[in-house]
C-alpha positions as CSV (number, residue, x, y, z in Angstrom):
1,X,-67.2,-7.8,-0.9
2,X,-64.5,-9.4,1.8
3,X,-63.9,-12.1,-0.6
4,X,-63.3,-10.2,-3.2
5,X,-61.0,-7.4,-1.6
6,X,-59.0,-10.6,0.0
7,X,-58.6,-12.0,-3.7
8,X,-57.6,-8.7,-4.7
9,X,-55.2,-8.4,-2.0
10,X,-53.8,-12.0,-3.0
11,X,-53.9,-11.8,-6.3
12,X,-51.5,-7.9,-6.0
13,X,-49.4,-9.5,-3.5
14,X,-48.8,-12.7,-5.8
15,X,-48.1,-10.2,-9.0
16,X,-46.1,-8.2,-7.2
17,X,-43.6,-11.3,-6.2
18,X,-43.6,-12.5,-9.6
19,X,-42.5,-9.0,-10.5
20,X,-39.6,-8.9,-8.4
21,X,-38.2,-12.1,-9.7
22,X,-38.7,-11.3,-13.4
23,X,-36.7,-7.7,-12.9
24,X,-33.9,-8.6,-11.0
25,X,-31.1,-6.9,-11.6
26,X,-27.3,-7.6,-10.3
27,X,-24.6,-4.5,-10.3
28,X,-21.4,-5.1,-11.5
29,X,-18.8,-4.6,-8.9
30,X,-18.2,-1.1,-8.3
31,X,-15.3,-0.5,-6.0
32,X,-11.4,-1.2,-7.9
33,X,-9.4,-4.2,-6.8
34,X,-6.3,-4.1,-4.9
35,X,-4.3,-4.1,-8.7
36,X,-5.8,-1.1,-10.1
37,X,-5.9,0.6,-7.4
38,X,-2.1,0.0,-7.2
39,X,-1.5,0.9,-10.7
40,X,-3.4,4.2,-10.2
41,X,-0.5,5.2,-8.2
42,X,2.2,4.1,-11.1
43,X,3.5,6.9,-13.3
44,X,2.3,9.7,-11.2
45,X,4.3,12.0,-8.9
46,X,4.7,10.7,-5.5
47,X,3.0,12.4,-2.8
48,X,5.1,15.2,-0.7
49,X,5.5,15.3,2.9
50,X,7.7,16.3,5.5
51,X,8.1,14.1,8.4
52,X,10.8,13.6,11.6
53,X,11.2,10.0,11.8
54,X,12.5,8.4,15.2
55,X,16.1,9.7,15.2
56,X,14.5,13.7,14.8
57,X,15.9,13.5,11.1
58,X,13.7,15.3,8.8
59,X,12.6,13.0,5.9
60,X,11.6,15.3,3.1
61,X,9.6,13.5,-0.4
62,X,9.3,16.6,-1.8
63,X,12.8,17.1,-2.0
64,X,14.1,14.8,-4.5
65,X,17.2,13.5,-5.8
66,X,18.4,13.2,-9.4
67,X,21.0,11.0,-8.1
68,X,18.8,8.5,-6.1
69,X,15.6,6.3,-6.0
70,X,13.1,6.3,-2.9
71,X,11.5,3.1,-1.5
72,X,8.8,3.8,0.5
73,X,7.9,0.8,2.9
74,X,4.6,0.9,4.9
75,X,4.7,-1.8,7.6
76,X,3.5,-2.4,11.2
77,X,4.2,-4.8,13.9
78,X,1.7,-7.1,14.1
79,X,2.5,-8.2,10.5
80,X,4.5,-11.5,10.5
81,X,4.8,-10.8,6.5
82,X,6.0,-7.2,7.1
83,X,8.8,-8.0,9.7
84,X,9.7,-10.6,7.0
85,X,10.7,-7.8,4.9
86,X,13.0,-6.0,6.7
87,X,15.8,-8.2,6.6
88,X,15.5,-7.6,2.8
89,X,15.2,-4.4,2.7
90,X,18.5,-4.1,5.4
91,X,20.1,-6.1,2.2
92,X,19.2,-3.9,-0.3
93,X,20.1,-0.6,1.2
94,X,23.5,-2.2,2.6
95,X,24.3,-3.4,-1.0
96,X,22.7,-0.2,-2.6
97,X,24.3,2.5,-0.5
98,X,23.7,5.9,-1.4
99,X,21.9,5.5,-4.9
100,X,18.9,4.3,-2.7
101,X,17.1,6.3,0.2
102,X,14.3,4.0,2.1
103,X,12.1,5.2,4.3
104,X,9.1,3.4,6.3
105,X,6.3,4.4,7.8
106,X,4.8,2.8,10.7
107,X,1.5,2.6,13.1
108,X,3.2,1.9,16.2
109,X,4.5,4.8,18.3
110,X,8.4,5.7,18.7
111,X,9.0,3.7,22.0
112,X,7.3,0.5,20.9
113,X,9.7,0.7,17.7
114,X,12.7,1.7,19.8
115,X,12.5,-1.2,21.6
116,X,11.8,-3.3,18.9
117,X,14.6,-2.3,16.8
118,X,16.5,-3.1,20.1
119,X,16.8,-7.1,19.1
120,X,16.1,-6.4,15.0
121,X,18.4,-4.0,13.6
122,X,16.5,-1.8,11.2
123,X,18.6,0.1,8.8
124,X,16.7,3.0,7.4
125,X,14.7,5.7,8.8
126,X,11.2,4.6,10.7
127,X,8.9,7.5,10.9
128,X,6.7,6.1,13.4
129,X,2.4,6.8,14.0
130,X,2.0,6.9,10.3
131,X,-1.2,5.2,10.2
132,X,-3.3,8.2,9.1
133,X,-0.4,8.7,5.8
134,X,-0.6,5.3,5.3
135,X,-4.4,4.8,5.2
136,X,-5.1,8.3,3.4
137,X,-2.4,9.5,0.1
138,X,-1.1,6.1,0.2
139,X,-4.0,3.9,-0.3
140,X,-5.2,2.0,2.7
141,X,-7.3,-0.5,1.1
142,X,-3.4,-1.9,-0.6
143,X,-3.2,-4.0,2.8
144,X,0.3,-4.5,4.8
145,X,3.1,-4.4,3.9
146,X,3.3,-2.3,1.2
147,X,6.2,-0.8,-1.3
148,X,6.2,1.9,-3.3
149,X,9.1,2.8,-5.7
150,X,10.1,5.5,-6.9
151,X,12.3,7.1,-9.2
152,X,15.0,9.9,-9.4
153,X,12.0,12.0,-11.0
154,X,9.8,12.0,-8.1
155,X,7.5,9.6,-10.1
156,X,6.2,6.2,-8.5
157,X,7.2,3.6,-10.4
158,X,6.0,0.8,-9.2
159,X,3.4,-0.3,-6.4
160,X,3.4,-3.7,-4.2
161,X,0.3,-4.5,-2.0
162,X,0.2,-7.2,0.2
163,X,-1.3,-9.4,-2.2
164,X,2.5,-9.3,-3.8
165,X,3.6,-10.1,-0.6
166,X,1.3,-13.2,0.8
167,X,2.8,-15.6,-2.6
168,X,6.2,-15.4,-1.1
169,X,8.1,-12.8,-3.7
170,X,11.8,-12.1,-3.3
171,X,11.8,-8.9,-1.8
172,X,15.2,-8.5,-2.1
173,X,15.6,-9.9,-5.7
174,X,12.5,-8.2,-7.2
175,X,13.5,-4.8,-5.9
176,X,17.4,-4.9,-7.2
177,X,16.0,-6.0,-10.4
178,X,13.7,-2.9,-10.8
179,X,16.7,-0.5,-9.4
180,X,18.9,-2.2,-12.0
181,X,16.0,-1.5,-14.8
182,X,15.8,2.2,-13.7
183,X,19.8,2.6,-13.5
184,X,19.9,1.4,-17.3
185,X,16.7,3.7,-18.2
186,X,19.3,6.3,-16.5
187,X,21.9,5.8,-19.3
């Protein structure tokens, strides 16, 4: 009777593994990549908030301009790739003026920025400890930096993640091209 409850035993055990290896079955993955979830941004109206950034000057998204286009940059300090960017971004709002309004959002708090901006002139509005904004509406899982661009409609138009970023794009080039597409779509 022991014998044949222990063969029994084996012989379920022994189906049972060769069960599991005939019905495997592998998921597909089921979360997006960074690229759709970047283009599920595109065409849609930007996300409204009101904000002070670090001079007390109310930034207002929902308020938007027919005459101008919104960058939204999403950065923080400890990015090498994000500071890389600014110097860009300084560029295109010197040589854009008033048809462009950028404004970035970043994790560290105003006095770290202040004194940061000290040495590296920053020339657009910082609203700083925007961590939470950046990792909820805006879409966390897009890495840093990040730029989002959008046009006199209040409609993002376009969405970098830091993948864009880490093969060494032309910030500065890639940007006044797209302005330059939207100002003929203008016409």
């Amino acid at each position: 009777m022991k014998t044949t409850l222990l063969s029994l035993i084996f012989l379920c055990s022994f189906v049972n593994l060769n069960a599991q290896d005939f019905f495997k079955v592998e998921l597909e993955k089921r979360s997006p990549g960074v690229q759709d979830i970047a283009r599920s941004f595109e065409g849609y109206p930007v996300i409204p908030f009101i904000a002070n950034d670090m001079n007390g000057n109310e930034q207002n998204l929902g308020a938007v301009s027919k005459e101008k286009y919104t960058i939204l940059y999403f950065w923080n300090l400890d990015c090498p790739n994000c500071i890389a960017q600014i110097s860009s971004l300084n560029l295109l709002k010197q040589n854009f003026g008033t048809s462009v309004d950028i404004i970035s959002f970043a994790n560290e708090d105003k006095k770290t920025l202040f004194d940061y901006s000290q040495s590296n002139p920053i020339h657009f509005p910082i609203i700083p400890n925007s961590k939470m904004l950046a990792d909820g509406p805006y879409g966390g899982d897009l890495g840093y930096p990040r730029l989002f661009i959008v046009d006199d409609y209040g409609l993002i138009r376009w969405v970098f993640a830091q993948e864009s970023f880490d093969g060494g794009m032309d910030t500065y080039r890639v940007m006044e091209t797209l302005l330059t597409q939207l100002d003929k779509e203008r016409k």
